[in-house]
N, C-alpha and C positions, 0 to 999 in steps of 0.2 A: 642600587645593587650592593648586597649586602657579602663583603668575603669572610668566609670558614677561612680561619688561619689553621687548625687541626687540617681538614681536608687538604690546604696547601702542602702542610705538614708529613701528612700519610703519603702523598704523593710524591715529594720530593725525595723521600729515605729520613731512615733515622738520623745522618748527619747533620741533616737540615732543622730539626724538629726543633721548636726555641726551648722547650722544657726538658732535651734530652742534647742541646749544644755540646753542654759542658760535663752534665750528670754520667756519662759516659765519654769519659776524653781519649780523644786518639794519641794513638801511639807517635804519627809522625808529628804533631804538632809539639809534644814536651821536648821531641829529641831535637827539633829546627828551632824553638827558642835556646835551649840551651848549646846550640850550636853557634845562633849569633850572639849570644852572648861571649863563647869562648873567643870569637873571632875578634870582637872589640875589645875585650878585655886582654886580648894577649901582650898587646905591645907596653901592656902599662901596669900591667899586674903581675907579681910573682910566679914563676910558673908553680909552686909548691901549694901557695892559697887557691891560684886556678882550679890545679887539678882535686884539691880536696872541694873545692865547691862541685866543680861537675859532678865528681865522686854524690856526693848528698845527693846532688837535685835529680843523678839515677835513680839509688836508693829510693827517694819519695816515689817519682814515677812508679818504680816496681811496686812500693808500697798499697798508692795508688790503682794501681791496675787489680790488685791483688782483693782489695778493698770494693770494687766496682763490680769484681766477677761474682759478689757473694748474693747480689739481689740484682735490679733495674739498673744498677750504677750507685751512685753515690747520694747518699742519705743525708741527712741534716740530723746524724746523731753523733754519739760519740767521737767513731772510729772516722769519718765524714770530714768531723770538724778538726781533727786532727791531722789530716793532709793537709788538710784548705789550708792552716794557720799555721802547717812547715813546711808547704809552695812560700803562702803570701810572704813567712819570715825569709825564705833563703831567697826568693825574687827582690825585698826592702835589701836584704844585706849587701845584692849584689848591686843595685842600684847605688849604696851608699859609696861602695866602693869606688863604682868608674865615675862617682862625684868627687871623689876624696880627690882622685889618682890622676882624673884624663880633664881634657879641656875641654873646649866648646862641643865639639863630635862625642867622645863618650857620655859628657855631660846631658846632651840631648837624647841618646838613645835610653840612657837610665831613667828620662821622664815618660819614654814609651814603654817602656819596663813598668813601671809603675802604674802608667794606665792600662795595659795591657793587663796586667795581676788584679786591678782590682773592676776590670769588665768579668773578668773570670771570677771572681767571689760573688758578684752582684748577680751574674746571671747563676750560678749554682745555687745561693742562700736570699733567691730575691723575697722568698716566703716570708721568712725572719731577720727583718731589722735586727736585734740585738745580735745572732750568731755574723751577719753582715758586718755590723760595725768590729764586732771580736775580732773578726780574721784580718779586717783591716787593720787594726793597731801597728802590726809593721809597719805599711807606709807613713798612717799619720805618726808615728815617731820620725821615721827620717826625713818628711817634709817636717816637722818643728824644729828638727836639728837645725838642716838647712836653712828655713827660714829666719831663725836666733843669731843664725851668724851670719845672713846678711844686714839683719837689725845691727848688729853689734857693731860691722863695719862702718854702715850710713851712720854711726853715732858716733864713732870716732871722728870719722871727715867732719862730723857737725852739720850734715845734710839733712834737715829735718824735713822736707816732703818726700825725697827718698826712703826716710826712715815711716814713712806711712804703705811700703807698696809689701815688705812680709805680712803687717798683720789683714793689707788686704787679702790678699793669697789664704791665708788660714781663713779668713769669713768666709771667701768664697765656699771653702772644705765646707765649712760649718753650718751655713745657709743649704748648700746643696745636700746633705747626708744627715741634716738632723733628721731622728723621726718622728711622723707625728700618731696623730692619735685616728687619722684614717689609715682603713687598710692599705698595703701595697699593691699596684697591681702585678698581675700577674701577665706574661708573653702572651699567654692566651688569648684574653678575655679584653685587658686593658682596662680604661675607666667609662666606656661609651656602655651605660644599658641601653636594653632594648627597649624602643617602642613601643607602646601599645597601638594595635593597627586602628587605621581612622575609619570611623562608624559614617555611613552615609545615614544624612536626616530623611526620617521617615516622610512618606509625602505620596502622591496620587502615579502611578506607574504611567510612565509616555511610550508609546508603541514607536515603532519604526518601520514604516510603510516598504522601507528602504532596500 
């Protein structure tokens, strides 16, 4: 049995649809991230830096919204890549931050931060590998910060298989996001072609008395 993920698609609503998830983003989703962001970040962050980041990451929204009313939603062109890549920048900055500032709890939600930003690049720009890798550049700079200074630490203690577990963390990045030279798939379609249906061999017809 073979499933239509479109048919699933059509029927669910457009929130549902995997090629219209993100290409049309809701309103309450920007506002409930940057909601628990303020929440985590309060007890540890200036209120002055706080509130100019919230400040931005409206600003984009509305940008964004602004940007999506003009066609389908959001293009993989200019004006497109230009949200994407001042989301992805102010979602790394502020990840960087509750790394600098907070301890184990901020520290952890800033790596859900991070994942969470770049499922939203990936499923917006899964077309194009290179605009994908571009918008990611925020993260992969504050996962090498991060990972340079825990290299740097394990070398002072003198822990050298310690000092092997950043650059594994960066191959993981590198192995999984390199691209290659087949296409990407796409939500739709995936990588399964179709079949060709199977031919019965020709031969003398049997009756069925039955």
């Amino acid at each position: 049995m073979r499933i239509s993920w479109k048919g699933l698609a059509s029927r669910a609503g457009p929130n549902l649809a995997p090629n219209q998830l993100l290409a049309q983003p809701a309103l309450w989703r920007r506002l409930t991230v940057v909601a628990l962001v303020a929440i985590v970040a309060l007890p540890i962050v200036p209120p002055v830096m706080m509130a100019g980041g919230v400040v931005c990451y409206l600003l984009i929204t509305l940008v964004e919204r602004l940007v999506a009313r003009r066609g389908d939603g959001l293009r993989s062109d200019a004006a497109g890549l230009a949200v994407t890549f001042s989301l992805s920048a102010l979602n790394a900055w502020a990840a960087a931050m509750l790394i600098v500032m907070g301890d184990g709890g901020p520290r952890l939600f800033a790596i859900a931060l991070i994942g969470f930003s770049a499922v939203n690049i990936l499923l917006r720009l899964y077309a194009s590998p290179k605009l994908f890798l571009a918008a990611l550049t925020p993260h992969a700079a504050v996962l090498c910060w991060v990972t340079w200074g825990l290299f740097e630490r394990y070398a002072a203690e003198g822990d050298a298989l310690k000092m092997l577990t950043p650059p594994a963390v960066l191959l993981i990045y590198v192995i999984l996001l390199a691209p290659r030279a087949r296409t990407w798939p796409t939500p739709c379609t995936g990588w399964s072609p179709r079949r060709p249906p199977r031919r019965r061999p020709a031969g003398p017809s049997r009756t069925s008395w039955r």
